[in-house]
C-alpha positions as CSV (number, residue, x, y, z in Angstrom):
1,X,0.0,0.0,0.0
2,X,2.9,2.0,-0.3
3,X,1.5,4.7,-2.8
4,X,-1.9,5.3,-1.2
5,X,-2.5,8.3,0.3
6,X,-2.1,8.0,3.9
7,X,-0.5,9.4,7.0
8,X,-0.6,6.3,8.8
9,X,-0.5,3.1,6.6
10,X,-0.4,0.6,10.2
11,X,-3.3,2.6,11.9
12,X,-5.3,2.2,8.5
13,X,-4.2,-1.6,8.6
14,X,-5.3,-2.1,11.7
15,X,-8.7,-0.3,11.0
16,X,-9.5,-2.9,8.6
17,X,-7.9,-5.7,10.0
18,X,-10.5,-4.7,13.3
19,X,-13.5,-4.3,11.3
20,X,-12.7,-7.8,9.4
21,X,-12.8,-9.3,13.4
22,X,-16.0,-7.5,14.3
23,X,-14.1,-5.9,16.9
24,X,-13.4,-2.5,17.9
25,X,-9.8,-0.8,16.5
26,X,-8.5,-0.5,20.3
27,X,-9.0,-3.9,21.1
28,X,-6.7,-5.1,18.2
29,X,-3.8,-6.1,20.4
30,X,-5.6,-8.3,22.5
31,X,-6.3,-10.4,19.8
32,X,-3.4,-10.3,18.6
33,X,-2.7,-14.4,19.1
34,X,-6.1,-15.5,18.2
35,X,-6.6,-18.1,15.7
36,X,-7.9,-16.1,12.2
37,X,-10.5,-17.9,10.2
38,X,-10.6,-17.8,6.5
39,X,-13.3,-15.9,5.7
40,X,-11.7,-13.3,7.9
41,X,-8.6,-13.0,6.5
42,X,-10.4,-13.0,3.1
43,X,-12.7,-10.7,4.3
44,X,-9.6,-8.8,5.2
45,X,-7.5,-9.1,1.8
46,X,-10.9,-7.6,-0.2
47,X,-10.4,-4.4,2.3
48,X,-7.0,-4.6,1.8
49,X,-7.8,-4.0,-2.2
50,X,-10.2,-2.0,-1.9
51,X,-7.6,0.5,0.3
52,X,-5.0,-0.2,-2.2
53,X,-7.0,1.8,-5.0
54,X,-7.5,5.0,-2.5
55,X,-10.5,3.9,-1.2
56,X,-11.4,5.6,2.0
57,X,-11.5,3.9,5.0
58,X,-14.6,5.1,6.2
59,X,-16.1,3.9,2.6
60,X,-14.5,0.7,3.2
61,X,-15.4,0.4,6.7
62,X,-19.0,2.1,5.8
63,X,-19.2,4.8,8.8
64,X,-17.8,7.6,10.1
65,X,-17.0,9.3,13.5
66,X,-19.1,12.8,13.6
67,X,-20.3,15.4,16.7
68,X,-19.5,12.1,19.0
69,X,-21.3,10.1,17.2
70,X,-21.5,7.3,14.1
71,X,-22.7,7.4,11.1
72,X,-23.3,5.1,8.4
73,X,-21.8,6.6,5.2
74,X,-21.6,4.5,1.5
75,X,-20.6,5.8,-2.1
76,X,-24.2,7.2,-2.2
77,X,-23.6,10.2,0.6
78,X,-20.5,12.9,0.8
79,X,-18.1,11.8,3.4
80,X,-18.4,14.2,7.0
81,X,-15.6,15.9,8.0
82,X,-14.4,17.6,10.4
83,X,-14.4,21.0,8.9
84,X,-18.4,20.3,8.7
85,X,-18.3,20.5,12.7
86,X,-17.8,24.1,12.6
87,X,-21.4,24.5,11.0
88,X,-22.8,22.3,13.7
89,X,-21.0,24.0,16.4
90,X,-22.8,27.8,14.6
91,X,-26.3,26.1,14.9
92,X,-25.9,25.1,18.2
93,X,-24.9,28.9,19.3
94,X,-28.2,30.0,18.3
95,X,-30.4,28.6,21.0
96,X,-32.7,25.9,20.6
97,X,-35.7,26.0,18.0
98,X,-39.1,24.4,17.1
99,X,-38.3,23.8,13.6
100,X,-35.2,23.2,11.6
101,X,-34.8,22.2,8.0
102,X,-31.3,20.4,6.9
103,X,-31.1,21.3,3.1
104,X,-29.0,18.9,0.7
105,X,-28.8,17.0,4.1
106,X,-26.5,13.7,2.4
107,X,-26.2,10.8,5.2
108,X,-27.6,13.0,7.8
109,X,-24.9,13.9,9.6
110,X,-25.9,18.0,10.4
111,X,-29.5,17.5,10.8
112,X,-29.7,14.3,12.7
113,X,-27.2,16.0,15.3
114,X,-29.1,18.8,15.4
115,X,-32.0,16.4,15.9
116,X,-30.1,14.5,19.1
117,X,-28.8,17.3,20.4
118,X,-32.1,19.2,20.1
119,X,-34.5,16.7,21.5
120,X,-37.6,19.1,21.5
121,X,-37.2,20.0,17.9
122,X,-38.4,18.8,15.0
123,X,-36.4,18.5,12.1
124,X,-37.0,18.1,8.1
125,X,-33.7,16.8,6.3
126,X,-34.1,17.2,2.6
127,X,-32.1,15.5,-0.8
128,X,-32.4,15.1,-3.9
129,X,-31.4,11.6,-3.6
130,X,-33.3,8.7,-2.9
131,X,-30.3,6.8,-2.5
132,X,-28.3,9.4,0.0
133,X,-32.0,9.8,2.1
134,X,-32.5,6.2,2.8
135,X,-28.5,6.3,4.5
136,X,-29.9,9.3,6.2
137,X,-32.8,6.6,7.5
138,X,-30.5,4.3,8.5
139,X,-28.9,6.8,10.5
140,X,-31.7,8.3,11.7
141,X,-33.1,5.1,13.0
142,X,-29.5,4.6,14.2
143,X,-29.5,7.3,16.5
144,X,-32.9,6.9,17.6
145,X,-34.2,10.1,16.6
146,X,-36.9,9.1,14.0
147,X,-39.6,10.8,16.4
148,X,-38.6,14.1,15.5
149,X,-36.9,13.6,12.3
150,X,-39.0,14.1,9.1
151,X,-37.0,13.0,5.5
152,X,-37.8,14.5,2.1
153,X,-36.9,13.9,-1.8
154,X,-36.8,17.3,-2.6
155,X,-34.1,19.2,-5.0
156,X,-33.6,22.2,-2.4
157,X,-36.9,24.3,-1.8
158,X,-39.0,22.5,-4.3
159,X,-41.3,20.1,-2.2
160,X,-40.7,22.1,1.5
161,X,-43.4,23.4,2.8
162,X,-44.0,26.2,6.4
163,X,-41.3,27.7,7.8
164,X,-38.8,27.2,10.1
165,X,-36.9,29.1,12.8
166,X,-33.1,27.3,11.2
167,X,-31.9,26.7,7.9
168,X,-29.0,25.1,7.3
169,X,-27.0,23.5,4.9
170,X,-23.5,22.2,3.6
171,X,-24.0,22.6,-0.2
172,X,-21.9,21.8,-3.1
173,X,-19.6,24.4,-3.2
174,X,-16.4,23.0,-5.4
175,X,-15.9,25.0,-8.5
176,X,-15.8,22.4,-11.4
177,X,-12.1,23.5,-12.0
178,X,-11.3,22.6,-8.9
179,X,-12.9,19.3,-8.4
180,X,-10.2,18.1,-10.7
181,X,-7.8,18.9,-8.5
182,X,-9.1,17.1,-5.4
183,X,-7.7,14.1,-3.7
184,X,-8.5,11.1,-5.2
185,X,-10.7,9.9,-2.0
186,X,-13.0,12.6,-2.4
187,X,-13.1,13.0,-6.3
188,X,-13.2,9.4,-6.6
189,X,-15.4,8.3,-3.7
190,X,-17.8,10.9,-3.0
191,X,-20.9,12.2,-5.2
192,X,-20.0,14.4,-7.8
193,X,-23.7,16.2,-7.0
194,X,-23.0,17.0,-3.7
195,X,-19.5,18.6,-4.3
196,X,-19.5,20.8,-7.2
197,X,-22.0,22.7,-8.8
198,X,-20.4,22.1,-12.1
199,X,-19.9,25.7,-12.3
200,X,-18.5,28.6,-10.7
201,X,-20.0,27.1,-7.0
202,X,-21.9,29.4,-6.3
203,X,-25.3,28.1,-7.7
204,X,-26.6,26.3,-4.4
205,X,-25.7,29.6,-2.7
206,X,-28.0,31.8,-4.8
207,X,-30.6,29.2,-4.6
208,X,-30.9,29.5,-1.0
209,X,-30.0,33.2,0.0
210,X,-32.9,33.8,-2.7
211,X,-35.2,31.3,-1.6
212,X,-35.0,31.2,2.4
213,X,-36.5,34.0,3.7
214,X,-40.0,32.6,2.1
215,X,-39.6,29.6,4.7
216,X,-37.7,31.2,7.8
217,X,-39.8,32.8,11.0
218,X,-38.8,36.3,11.3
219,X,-35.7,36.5,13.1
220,X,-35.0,32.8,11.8
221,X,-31.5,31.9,11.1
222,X,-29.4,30.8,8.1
223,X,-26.3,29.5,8.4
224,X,-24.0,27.3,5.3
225,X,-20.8,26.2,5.1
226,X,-18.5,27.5,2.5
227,X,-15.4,27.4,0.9
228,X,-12.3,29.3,2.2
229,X,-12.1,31.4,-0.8
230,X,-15.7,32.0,-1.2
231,X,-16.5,34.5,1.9
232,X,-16.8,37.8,-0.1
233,X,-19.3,36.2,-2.8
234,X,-21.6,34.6,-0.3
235,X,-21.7,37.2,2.2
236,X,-22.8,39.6,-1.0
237,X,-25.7,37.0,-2.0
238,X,-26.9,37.0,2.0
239,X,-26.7,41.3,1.4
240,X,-28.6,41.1,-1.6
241,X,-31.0,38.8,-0.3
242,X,-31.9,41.5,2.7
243,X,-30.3,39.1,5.4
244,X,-29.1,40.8,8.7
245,X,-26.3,40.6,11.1
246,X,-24.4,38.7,8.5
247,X,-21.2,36.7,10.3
248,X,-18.6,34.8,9.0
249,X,-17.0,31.9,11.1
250,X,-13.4,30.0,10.9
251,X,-12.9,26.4,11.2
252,X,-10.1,25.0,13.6
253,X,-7.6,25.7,11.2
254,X,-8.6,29.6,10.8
255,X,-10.0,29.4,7.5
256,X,-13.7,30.6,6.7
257,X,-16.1,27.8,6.9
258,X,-19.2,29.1,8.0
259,X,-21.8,32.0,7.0
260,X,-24.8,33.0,9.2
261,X,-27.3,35.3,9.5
262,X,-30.9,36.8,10.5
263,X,-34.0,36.8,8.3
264,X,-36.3,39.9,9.5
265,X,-39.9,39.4,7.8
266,X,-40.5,43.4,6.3
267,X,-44.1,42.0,5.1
């Protein structure tokens, strides 16, 4: 595996050779002298392969580590990162609300934490996918918050209906020059749809900023995630679109990630 891209090529070994056990990754050297079966080690060999063409571990492994918690991710959903966690961590900031609607909402991973750590609220996660909103069930049964949770095909605002007092959404924001010059496990493993616009990425922006205020409260919030270049255009199409106290928010490594801000209903 020596031209995969990796920091840590034993820690991803042991990754897979845990998950091929059934057993968790810190337990690995305990079992260390245990007699392997063969459909484990084949078991291991086809993850092996499958790591050996830059296949992400969590796409091997089929889940991912987000907010504290797990969630099932497959070819179908965009990978969570923790960059994404900054968005979360603006939501949360607000305050709690009644109603919250995830747009573009992939395995679930924003709105279904929004939905466990906002037990009272009810929350709508929208896709365009069928395929990325039954991994958002999974999930969402998963985590146990199927109560509150309510999933919808819909290609952004198109089958939403009320309003809500949060909007929020992690949109595809990758320029289409630039998605050819992503790592291979993103540009190879993740859904083309839900990274670039194929265009300037800025489409999903203008859909929204124009859009929202028709489905937020007054004094409602919208908050995105962005890309680190793309503060001074997004913050414009929040201006244009009458939104107030207009912030923009770093991720742990300093670089914009985050734009929120107030809808005031004039009407």
């Amino acid at each position: 595996m020596s031209h995969v891209q990796t920091d840590d090529v034993m820690r991803d070994l042991r990754i897979l050779a845990a998950h091929a056990m059934g057993i968790e990754p810190s337990r690995i050297t305990l079992h260390m002298q245990d007699e392997i079966s063969e459909d484990v080690r084949a078991q291991f060999n086809l993850y092996v392969d499958a790591r050996t063409v830059n296949t992400p571990i969590s796409k091997i492994i089929q889940k991912r580590q987000f907010w504290g918690r797990e969630f099932g991710v497959d070819l179908n959903v965009l990978d969570p990162r923790g960059d994404t966690e900054t968005l979360v961590a603006a939501c949360l900031e607000i305050g709690v609300p009644s109603r919250v609607l995830d747009l573009g909402t992939g395995s679930g991973a924003i709105g279904l934490t929004l939905a466990a750590e906002w037990p009272r609220a009810e929350v709508c996660c929208t896709d365009i996918s069928e395929e990325a909103l039954e991994v958002a069930r999974i999930n969402m049964n998963h985590l146990g918050v199927a109560g509150t949770v309510t999933l919808l095909q819909s290609d952004w605002f198109a089958q939403v209906k009320g309003r809500y007092d949060l909007i929020v959404s992690n949109p595809p924001y990758i320029t289409k020059a630039d998605w050819y010059e992503l790592d291979v496990e993103v540009r190879g493993f993740d859904p083309r749809i839900a990274l670039t616009d194929e265009g300037d990425g800025l489409a999903a922006y203008r859909i929204i900023t124009k859009n929202a205020g028709a489905f937020l409260h007054s004094e409602g919030h919208l908050v995105v995630e962005i890309g680190a270049s793309q503060k001074d255009a997004v913050v414009a199409l929040f201006e244009e679109a009458e939104f107030t106290q207009i912030q923009c928010l770093p991720d742990m490594d300093g670089r914009d990630r985050v734009v929120k801000a107030v809808w005031i209903d004039k009407t």
